[in-house]
Every structure is written in C-alpha cells, then in structure tokens.
PyMOL CGO cylinders between C-alpha atoms (Angstrom):
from pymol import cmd
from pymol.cgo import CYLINDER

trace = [
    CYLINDER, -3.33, -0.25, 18.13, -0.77, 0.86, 15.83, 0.3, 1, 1, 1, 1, 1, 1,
    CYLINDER, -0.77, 0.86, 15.83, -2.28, 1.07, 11.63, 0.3, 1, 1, 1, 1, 1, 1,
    CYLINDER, -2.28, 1.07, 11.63, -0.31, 0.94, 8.84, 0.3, 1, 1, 1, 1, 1, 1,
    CYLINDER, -0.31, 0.94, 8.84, -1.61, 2.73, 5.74, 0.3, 1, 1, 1, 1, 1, 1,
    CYLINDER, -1.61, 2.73, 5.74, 0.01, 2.75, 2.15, 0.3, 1, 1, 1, 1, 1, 1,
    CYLINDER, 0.01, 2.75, 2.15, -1.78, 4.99, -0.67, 0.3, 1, 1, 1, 1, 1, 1,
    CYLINDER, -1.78, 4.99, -0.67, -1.27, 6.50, -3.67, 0.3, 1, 1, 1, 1, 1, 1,
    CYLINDER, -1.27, 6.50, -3.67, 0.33, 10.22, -4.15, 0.3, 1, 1, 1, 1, 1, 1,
    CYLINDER, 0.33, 10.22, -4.15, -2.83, 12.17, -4.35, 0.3, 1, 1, 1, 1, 1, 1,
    CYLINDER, -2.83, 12.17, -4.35, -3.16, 15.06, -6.87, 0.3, 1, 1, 1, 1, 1, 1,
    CYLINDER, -3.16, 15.06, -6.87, -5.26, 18.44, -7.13, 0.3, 1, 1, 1, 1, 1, 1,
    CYLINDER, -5.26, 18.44, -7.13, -7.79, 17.09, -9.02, 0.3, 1, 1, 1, 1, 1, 1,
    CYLINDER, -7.79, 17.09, -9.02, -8.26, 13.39, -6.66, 0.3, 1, 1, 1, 1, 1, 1,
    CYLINDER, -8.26, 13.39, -6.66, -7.37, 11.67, -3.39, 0.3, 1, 1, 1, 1, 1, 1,
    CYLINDER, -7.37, 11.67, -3.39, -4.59, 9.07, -2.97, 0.3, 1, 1, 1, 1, 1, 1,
    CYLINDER, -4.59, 9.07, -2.97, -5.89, 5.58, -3.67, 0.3, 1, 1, 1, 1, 1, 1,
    CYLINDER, -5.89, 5.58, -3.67, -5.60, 3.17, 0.34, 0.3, 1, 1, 1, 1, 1, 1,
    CYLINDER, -5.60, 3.17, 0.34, -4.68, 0.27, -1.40, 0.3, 1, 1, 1, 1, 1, 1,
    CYLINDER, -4.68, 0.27, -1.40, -3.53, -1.13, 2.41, 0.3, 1, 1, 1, 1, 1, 1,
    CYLINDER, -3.53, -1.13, 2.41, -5.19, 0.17, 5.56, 0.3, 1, 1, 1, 1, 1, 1,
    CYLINDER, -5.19, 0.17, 5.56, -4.28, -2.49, 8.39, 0.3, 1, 1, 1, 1, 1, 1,
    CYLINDER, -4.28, -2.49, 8.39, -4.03, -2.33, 12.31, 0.3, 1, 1, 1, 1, 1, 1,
    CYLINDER, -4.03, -2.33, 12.31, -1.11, -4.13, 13.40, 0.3, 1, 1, 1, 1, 1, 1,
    CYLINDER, -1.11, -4.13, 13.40, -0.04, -5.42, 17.14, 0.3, 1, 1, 1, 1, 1, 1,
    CYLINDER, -0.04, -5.42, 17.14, 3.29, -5.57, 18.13, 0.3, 1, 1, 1, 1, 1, 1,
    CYLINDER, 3.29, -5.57, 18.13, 3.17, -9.18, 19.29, 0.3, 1, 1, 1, 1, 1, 1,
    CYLINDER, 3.17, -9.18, 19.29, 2.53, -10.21, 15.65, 0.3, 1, 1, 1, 1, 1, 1,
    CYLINDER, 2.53, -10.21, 15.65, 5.76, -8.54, 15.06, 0.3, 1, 1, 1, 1, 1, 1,
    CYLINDER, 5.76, -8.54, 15.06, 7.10, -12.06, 17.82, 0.3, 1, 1, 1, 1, 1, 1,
    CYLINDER, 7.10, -12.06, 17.82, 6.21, -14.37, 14.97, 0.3, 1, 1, 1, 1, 1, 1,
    CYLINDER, 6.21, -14.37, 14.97, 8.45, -14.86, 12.02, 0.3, 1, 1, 1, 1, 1, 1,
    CYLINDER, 8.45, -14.86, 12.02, 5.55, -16.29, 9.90, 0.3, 1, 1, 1, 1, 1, 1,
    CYLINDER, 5.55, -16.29, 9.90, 3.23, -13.69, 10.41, 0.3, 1, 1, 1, 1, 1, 1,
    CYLINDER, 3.23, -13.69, 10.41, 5.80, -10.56, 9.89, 0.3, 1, 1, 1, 1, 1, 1,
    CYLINDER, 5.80, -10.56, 9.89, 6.61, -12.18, 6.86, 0.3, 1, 1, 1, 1, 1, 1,
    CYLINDER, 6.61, -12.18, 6.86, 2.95, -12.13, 5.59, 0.3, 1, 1, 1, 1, 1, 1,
    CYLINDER, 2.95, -12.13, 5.59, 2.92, -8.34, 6.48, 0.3, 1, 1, 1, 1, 1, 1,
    CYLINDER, 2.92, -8.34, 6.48, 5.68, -7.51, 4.84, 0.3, 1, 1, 1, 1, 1, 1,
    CYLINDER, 5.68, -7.51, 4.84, 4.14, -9.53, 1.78, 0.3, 1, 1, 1, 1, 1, 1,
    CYLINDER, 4.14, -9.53, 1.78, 0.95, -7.35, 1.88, 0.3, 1, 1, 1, 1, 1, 1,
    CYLINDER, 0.95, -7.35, 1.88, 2.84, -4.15, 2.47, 0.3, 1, 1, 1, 1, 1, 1,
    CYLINDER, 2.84, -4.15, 2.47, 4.98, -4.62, -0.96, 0.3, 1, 1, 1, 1, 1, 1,
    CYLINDER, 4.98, -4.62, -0.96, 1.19, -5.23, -2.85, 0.3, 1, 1, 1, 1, 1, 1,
    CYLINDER, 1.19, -5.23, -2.85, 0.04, -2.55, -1.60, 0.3, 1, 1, 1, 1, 1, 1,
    CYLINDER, 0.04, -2.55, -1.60, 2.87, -0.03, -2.82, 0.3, 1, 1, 1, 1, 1, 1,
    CYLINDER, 2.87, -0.03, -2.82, 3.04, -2.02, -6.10, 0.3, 1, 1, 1, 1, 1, 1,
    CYLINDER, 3.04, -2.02, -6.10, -1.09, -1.49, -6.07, 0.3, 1, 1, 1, 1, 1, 1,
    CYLINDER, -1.09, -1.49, -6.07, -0.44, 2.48, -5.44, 0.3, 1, 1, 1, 1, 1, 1,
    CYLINDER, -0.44, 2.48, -5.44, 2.14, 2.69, -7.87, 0.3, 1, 1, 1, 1, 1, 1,
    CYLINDER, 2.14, 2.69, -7.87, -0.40, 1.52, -10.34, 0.3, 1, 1, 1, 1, 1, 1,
    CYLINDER, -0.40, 1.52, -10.34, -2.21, 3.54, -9.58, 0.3, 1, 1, 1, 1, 1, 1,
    CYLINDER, -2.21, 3.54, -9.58, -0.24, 6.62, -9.63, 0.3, 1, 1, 1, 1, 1, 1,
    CYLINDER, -0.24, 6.62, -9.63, 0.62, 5.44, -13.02, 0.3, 1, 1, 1, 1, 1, 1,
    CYLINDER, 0.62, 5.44, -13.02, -2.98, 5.09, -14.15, 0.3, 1, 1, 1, 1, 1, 1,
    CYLINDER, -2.98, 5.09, -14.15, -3.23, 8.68, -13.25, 0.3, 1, 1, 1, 1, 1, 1,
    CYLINDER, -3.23, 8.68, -13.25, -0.69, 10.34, -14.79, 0.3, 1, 1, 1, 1, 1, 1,
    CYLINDER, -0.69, 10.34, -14.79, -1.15, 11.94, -17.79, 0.3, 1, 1, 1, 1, 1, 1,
    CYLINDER, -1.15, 11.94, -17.79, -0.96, 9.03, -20.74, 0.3, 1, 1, 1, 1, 1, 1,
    CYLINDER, -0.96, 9.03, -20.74, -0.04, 7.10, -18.12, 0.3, 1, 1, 1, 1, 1, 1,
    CYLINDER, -0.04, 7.10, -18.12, -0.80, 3.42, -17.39, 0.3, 1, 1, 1, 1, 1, 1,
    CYLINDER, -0.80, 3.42, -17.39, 1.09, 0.86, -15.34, 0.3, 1, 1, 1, 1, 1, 1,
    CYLINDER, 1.09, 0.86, -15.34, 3.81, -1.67, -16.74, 0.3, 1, 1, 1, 1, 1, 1,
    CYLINDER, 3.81, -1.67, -16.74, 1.86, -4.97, -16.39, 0.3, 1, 1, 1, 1, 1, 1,
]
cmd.load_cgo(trace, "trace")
C-alpha cells in the first residue's frame, strides 16, 4: 500500500523529525470527504516539520 511520509530536513548533528507517516489506498483517493481530510493532515504535518526545522536552527524557534 502506498505511505506517505512528511519530516523535517535532517542535519549532521540529528534525524528529520516524521511528523506524518500514513499508508494511504487509492480508493480513499474515490471519496471527496476523505481526500480532503488527507490533505488536512498532510498541511499539519509540514507546518509540524517546519517547526521543527525552526526549533533547530541556530536561535531559532517557530513563529507561533
């Protein structure tokens, strides 16, 4: 089944934070509703590794 995983850049020093590791079937894609919901997680989950990023950058911390 076909994953879709968002994470953080990853440095030298650490590893990219997964802040979305999800297996998705291609008949969810059928359903308006539930592509919707995807696409929903998907933009937390680059808004979560930008944060991140941001957190570990030097001085860095994220624009909330």
């Amino acid at each position: 089944m076909p994953r879709i995983i968002v994470m953080s850049e990853s440095s030298s020093e650490r590893e990219g934070a997964i802040t979305l590791d999800e297996r998705v079937a291609s008949a969810d894609m059928r359903s308006g509703h539930h592509s919707a919901q995807l696409i929903e997680r998907v933009g937390w989950a680059v808004h979560d590794a930008d944060d991140a990023e941001q957190r570990e950058a030097p001085g860095g911390s994220p624009d909330n």
